[in-house]
N, C-alpha and C positions, 0 to 999 in steps of 0.2 A: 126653860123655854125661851126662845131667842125670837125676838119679833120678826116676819120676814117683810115688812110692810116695804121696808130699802130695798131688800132681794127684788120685789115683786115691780116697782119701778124699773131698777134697773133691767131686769127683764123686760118690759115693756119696750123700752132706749135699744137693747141689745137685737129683740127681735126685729125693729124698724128698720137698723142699721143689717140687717143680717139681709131683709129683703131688698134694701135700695139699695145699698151700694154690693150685695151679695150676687146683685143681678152678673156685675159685670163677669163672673165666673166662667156663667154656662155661655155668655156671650163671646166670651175668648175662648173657651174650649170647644165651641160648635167652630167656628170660624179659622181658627190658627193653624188647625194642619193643613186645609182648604188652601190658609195665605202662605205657608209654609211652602208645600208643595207647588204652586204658581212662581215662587222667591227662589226655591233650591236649585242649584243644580243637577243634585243627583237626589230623585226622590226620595232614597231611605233615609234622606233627612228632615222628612215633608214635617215630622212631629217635633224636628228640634228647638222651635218657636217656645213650645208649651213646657219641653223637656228643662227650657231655659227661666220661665217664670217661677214651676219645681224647683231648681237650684238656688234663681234668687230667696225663694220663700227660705228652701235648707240653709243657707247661709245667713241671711238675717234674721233667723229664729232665738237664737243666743241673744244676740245685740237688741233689738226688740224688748226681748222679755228683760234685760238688765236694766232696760231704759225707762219699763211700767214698774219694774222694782224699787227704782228709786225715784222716779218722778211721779208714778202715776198709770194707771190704765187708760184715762184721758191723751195723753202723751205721745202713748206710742200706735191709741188709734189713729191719732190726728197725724203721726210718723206715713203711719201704712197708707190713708189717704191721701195721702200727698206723693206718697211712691204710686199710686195707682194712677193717677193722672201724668204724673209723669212720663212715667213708660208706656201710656196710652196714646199719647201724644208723638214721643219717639217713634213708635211703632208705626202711626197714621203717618209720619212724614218719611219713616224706612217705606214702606209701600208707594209711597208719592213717587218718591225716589227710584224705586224697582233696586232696593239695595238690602239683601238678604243681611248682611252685617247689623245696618243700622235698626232692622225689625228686630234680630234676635239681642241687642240693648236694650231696647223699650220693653221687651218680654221680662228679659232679666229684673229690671225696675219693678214693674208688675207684682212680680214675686215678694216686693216686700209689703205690698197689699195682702197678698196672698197668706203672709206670716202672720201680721195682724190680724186678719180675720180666724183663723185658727186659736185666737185666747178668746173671742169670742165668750166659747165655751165654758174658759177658764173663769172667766169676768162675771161670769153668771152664778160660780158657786162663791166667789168672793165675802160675799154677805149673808148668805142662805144659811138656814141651819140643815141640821144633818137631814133629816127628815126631807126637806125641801130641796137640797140638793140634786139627784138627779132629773127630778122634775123642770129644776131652771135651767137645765145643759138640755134636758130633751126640748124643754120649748125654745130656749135660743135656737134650737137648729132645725127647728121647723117654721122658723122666720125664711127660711129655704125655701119653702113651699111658693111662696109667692113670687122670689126669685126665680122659682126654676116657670113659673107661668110666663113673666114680662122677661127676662134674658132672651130667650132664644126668639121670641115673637121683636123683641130690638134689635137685633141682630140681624134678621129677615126685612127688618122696615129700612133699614139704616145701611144695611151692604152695599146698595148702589145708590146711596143720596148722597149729597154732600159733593162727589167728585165719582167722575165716569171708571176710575178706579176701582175694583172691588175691594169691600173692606173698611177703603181709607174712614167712611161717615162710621161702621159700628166705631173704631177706634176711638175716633174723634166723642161719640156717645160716652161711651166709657167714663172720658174723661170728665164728661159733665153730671155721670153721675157721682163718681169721688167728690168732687167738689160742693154738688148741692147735698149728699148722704152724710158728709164730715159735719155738717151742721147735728146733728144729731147728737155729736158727743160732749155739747155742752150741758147737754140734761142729763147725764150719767154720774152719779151718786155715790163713788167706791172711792173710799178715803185712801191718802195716799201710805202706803206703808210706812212708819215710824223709822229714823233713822236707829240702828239697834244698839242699846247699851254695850255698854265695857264688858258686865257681867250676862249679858243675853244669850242665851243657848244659839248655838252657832251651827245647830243640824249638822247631816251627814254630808259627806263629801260627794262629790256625783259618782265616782264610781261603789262609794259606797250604796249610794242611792239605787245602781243599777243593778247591782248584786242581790238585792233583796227581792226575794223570790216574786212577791206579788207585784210589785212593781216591774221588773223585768218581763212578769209575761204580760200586761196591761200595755207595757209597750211595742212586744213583737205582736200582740192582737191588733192591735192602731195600725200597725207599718202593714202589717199582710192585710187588711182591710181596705186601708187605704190606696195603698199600692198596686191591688189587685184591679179595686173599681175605676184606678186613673188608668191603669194598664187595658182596660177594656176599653174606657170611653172614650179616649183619645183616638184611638183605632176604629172607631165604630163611623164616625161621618167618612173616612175612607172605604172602611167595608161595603157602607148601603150603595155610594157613590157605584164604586170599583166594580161591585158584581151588579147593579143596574144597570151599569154599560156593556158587561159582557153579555148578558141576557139572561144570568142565575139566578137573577132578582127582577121577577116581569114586573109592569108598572101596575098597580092594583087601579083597576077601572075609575075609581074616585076620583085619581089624584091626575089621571087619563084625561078625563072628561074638563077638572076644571081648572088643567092648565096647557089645554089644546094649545098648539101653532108654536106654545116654547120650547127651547134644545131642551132633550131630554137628561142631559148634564144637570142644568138647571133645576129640573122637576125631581131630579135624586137627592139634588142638595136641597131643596124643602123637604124631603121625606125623610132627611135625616136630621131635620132641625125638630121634627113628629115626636122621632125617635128620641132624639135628645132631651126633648120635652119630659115625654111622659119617663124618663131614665132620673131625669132630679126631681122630679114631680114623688115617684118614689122612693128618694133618697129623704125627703125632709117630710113626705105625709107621715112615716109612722111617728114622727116626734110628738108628735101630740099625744100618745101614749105608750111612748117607749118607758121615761123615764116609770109611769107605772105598776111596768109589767118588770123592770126592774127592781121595785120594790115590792111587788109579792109574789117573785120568784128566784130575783135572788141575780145576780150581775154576771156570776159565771154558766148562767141557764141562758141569757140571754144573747151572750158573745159566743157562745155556743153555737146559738139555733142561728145567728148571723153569718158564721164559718159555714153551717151545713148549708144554707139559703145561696151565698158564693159559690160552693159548689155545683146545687141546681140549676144558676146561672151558665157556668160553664157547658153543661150539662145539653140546656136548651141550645145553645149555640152551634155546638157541635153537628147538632140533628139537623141542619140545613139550615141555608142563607134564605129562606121567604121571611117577609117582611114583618110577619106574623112570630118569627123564631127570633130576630133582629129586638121588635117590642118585648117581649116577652123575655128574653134575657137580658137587657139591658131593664126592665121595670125588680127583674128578682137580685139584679145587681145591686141596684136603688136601696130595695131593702136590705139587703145582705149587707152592703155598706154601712146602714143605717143600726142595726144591733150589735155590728161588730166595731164601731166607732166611737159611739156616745156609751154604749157597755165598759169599752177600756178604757175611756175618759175619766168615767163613771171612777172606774175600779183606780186610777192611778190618781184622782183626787182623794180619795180616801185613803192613801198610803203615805203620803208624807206628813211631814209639821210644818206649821205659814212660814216658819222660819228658813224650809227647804224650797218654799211656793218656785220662787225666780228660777233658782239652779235646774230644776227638776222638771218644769214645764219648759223650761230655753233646750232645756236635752232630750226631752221625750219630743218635742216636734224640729230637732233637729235630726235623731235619728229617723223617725218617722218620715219627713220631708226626702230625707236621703233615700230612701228606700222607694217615694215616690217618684224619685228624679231617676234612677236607673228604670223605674218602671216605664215610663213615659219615653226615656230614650230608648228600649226598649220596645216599644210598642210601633213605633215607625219603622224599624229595623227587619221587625218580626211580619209585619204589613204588611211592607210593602218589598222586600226583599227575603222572602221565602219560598220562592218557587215562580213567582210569575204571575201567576195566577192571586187576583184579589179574593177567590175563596180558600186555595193556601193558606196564603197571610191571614187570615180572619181566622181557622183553624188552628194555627201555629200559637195565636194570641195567646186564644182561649188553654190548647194545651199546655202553656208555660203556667199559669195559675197554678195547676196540682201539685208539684212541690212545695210551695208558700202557704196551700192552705192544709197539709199534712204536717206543716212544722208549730202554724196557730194552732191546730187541736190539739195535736201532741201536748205543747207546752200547757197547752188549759187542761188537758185531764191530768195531767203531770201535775200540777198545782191543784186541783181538787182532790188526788189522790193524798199527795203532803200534808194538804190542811186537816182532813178527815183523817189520818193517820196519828197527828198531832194532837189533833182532841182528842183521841179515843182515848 
């Protein structure tokens, strides 16, 4: 039996840091195709902001993880915050500036927050025993929950403070939460990995790593998970906007009444910050008992039921732009995200040796991250350049999912086939 009393600290550290500094997420990703699109030239590049923070994460996912390999987990938090304020900052002075170049640097920067926060998860089974395991990656990511409440309500307080620019104040927030959130990682408890003997097992190689069956589909379940719900969300504050102003999205009486006399531009972009709410609000509530519904039913039931949930997402969307189809597919995203993420997390922490830990997590959220960065560019392309029409684009979104989430089942019954063949 393996004491978890270390795990359960460090979880406590992980989760704090997941909500404060986790916030700045949804507060970039409500806000960026908004500043994107105001910065472009040609709108189908309204999402390239975000498309850009994805790249920096995909790129410094390897470098990241080699650097908590050999220094530490503390290390390469205190890495990522420090790139998050920095690119926040870039970013709030590329808007000052009205200089689409100088924003999509600061995004890029961003991105290696972005990376860091992604081992999160990893950092959480670090010291866990097997048993405990899923449960600290499901609670690290329902440290979300409370990011996805104060994000987007920061973002809405902060758009126009600061400076008559939109934007420039969430930026400049951002920045101040990396900086007061990175305090957090002095209380985190995870020893630093041992330089390895002469004679130390030296693990598989990555491509050996990748070829091994469970591990392979742990990682197309991640990327098609991932991918799919960045590919949504990114596109959705343009959708609500887009078709609010055509008239395919009336303004529901509520939101009528208690924001009388302002453009109605404005009262879409809070209806989409609603949206975006209650969309992370669903991605981190089921943490609280994902982790154990994966352990009494089993890790490939669960990315399962996460794959088919993505689909009913799509599903809702399709059926029309009311505000009501907008919440509701973006809330079944949330979840669907949410079984099919921390499920393959799940499933690709329990397939290597600590001795593969670095190689294997630097490559599974590189590939992962990459998958997300085509989806994100992507998603602005599909938007806002599919016919003209903002209910097109919005259609167009949703229709590109179906392939990506026929290639995750396939691969997951494909591999509960194998194994149950295997035993028999």
């Amino acid at each position: 039996m393996i004491d978890d009393t270390r795990a359960k600290r460090n979880v406590a550290v992980l989760v704090a840091a997941q909500a404060v500094l986790g916030a700045q997420m949804p507060m970039i990703f409500l806000v960026g195709g908004l500043a994107g699109q105001s910065l472009a030239g040609n709108i189908c590049f309204a999402t390239l902001p975000i498309s850009m923070i994805v790249l920096g994460s995909m790129l410094s996912a390897t470098p990241v993880s080699s650097i908590m390999q050999r220094y530490g987990r503390r290390a390469g938090f205190f890495l990522g915050a420090a790139g998050g304020a920095a690119g926040a900052l870039i970013a709030a002075y590329g808007l000052f500036v009205s200089s689409f170049p100088i924003f999509l640097a600061g995004s890029f920067l961003t991105g290696i927050y972005m990376s860091a926060q992604g081992f999160y998860r990893f950092a959480a089974a670090d010291t866990a025993s097997d048993e405990y395991r899923a449960k600290a990656i499901s609670y690290v990511m329902a440290g979300g929950l409370v990011s996805a409440i104060i994000g987007p309500q920061l973002a809405s307080a902060t758009s126009l403070s600061l400076s008559a620019i939109p934007f420039v104040g969430t930026y400049i927030a951002v920045a101040v939460l990396n900086i007061v959130g990175s305090l957090l990682f002095f209380f985190i408890d995870i020893p630093k990995p041992a330089p390895p003997a002469q004679d130390a097992p030296k693990g598989r190689s990555r491509m050996e790593l990748i070829r091994t069956p469970r591990i392979a589909v742990a990682v197309i379940c991640a990327m098609v998970s991932y991918a799919l719900m960045n590919l949504v969300m990114t596109s959705t504050p343009l959708a609500v906007v887009g078709c609010g102003l055509t008239g395919a999205t009336p303004m529901p009486p509520f939101f009528a009444d208690m924001f009388a006399g302002q453009e109605t531009s404005a009262v879409f972009k809070i209806i989409a910050g609603f949206v975006v709410t209650g969309h992370v609000l669903a991605m981190f509530a089921p943490s609280f008992f994902t982790g154990h519904l994966i352990n009494r039913f089993g890790v490939e039931r669960i990315i399962g039921t996460g794959i088919f949930i993505l689909a009913l997402a799509g599903i809702v969307a399709l059926n029309g732009v009311a505000l009501e189809n907008f919440f509701l597919a973006l809330v079944l995203l949330g979840i669907g995200w949410n079984f099919g993420f921390i499920g393959a997390t799940t499933m690709l922490a329990g397939a290597h040796a600590p001795e593969e830990r670095g190689r294997m997590q630097g490559l599974n959220d590189l590939l992962v991250f990459g998958g997300v960065t085509v989806a994100s560019l992507a998603s602005g392309g599909l938007m806002n350049c599919s016919g003209g029409a903002a209910e097109t684009g919005w259609a167009a979104v949703n229709y590109a999912m179906i392939p990506f989430l026929m290639l995750a089942g396939g691969a997951l019954l494909w591999l509960s086939l194998r194994e149950r063949n295997a035993a028999a």
